[in-house]
N, C-alpha and C positions, 0 to 999 in steps of 0.2 A: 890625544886620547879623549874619550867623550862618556860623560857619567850616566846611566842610566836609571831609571826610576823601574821597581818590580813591578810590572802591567802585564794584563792580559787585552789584547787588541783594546777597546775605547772605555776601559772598567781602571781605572787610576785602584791601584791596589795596596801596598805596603809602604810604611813611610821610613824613613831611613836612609842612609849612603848604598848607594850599590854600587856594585863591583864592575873597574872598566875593563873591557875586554876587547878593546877594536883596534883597528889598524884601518887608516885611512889611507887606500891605496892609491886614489884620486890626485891626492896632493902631493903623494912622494917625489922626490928630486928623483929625475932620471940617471941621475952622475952616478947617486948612489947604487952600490953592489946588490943585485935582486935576488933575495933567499929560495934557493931551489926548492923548500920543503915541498908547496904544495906542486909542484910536475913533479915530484917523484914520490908522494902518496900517490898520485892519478897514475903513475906510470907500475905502481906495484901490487895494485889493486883491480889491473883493470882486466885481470884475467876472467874476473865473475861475471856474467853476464846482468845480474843486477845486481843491489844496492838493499841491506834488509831494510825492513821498517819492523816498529813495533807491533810484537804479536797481535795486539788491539785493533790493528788497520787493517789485518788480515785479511777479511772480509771483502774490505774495499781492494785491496790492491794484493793478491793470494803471490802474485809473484815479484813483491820486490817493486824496488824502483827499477825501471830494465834501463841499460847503461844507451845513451841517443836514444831519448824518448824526452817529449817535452808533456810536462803534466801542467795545467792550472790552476791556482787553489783561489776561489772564491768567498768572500763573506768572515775570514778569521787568519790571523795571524797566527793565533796559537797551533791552527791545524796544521798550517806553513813549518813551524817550529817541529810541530811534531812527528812531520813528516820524514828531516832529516836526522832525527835525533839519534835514533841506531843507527843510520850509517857513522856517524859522527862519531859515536863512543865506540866505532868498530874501528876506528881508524880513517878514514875517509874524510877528504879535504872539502869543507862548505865556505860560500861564501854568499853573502847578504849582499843587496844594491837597491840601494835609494828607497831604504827604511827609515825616512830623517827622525832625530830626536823631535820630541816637544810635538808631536802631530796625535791623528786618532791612531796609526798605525805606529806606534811608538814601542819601539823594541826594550823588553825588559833582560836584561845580563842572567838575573837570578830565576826567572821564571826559565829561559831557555837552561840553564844550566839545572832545574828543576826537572824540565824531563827527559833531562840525558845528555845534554849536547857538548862537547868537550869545546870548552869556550879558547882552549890555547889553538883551537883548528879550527878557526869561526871570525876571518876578519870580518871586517865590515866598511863597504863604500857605503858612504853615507849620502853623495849627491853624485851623478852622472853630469848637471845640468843635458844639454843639447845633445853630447856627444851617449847616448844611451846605448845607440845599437852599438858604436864602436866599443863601449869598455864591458858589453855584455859577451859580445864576441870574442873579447881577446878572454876573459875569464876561461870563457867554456874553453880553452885551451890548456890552460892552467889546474882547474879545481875539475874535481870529480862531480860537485853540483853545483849549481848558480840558481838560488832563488832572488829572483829578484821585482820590487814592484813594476807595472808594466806602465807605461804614458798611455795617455788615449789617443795621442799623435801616430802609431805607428799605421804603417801600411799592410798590406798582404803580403807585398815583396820584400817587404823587412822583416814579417813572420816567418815567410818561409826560407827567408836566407838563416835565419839564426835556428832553426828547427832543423834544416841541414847542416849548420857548424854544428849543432848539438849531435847529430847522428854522427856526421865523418871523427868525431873527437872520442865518442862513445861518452859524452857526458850527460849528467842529467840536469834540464831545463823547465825549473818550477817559477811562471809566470804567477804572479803575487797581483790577481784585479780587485779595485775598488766594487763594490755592491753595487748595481742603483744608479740614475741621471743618466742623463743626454751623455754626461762627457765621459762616461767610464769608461775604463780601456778593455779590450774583448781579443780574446786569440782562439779563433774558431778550429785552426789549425792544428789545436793542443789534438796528442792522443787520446791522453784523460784528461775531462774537465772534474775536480773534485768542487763541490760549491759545501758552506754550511750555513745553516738557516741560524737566525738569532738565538741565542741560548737563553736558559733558565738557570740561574744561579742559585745553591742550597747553601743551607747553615744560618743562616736567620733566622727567628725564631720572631715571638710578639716583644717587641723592643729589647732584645735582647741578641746573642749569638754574632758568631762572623761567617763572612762569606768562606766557605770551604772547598766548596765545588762545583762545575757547572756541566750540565749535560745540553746535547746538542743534536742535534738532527745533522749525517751528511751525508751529502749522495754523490754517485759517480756515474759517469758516460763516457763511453768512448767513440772513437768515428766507427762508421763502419760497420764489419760484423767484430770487430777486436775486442769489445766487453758488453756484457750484459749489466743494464743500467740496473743498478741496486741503491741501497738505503742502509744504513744503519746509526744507531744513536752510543752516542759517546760521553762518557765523562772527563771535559778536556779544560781545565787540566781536572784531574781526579783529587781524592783529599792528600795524595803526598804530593801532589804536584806532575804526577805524571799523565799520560793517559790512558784510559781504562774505559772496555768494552760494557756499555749497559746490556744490553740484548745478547741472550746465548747463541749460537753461529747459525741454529735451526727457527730462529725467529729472523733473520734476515731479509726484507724485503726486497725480492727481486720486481722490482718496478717495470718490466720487459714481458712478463709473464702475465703481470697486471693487466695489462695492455690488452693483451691479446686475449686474456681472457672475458675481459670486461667488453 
């Protein structure tokens, strides 16, 4: 078990014991008897063709996570978080890979359990090493989603082998990339690329106040003619912790229409 500290992606946030929540499936003993739960949440869920998310994401994503589709999430952990957080309090099996403790992308227990995520259906591989595409692959056989961060190692052919385990299995494949450098990892082949821009953090005041909320810019593209690139701004997490829509649905920047018009 591994103790977590309450963060938001690289913002060190609350101080106190957090709550552990993981299961290190990397290290498990083979001998031992493998707990069917998560193939048979995937096997009884898999009638829907997608996956909800929070009203808030709407915008971005009107239908769902669709079940074999691989999404990308760019620039925030917490977006990552919040992306599977309704499937997760809906019943649906996630699981995280190679979010190590103690780094910028450092997983907070009480923050994801903040905006919604049912932490009993929420292991967590903490390290791949070398073997990445393998234990990403056998996942998506297993869990309904695999978020997991990406290497900058990988190839096109290893993109596009795991994008088709993610279709033939109907699971959902959220590549988790670093921002920024030469070495960052990139999956051109995502359907949706979700990116978010640096946030702005509220609840400060002039030396006084705490951090309560942060809003954010995020946008979305997809290949093809399959989505119309848009924008919208978020408060993620929001003051209870969850996330919440700044902009009302008719302020929504269709960034595709921009284009063309401009």
């Amino acid at each position: 078990m591994t103790r977590f500290e309450h963060t938001f992606d690289d913002v060190a946030m609350l101080a106190g014991s957090a709550q552990s929540a993981t299961l290190d499936l990397a290290a498990r003993d083979p001998r031992r008897e493998r707990p069917p739960a998560p193939i048979a949440a995937a096997a009884l869920t898999s009638r829907s063709p997608s996956l909800p998310v929070h009203p808030a994401l709407h915008q971005l994503l009107p239908d769902g996570l669709r079940r074999g589709s691989t999404v990308s999430v760019t620039g925030s952990l917490s977006l990552l978080l919040a992306l599977i957080a309704e499937a997760s309090a809906e019943g649906a099996w996630c699981v995280l890979v190679d979010l190590p403790n103690g780094s910028a992308t450092q997983l907070g227990a009480e923050a994801a359990r903040d905006l919604g995520i049912d932490l009993a259906r929420l292991p967590v591989v903490p390290t791949t090493g070398e073997s990445w595409t393998n234990v990403v692959g056998a996942l998506l056989d297993a869990f309904d989603v695999v978020a997991a961060r990406a290497p900058a190692r990988l190839t096109d052919g290893e993109l596009r082998r795991l994008g088709a385990r993610a279709r033939s299995r109907q699971s959902v494949l959220l590549p988790f990339l670093a921002q920024g450098g030469s070495n960052a990892a990139r999956w051109p082949m995502a359907d949706l690329r979700l990116t978010a821009q640096p946030g702005e953090w509220d609840g400060i005041g002039d030396g006084y106040g705490r951090l309560a909320r942060r809003r954010m810019q995020v946008g979305v593209e997809g290949r093809g003619q399959a989505v119309r690139t848009r924008e919208v701004t978020l408060w993620l997490p929001g003051e209870q912790g969850r996330v919440e829509l700044d902009e009302p649905a008719a302020s929504v920047v269709e960034l595709s229409d921009v284009r063309r018009t401009g």
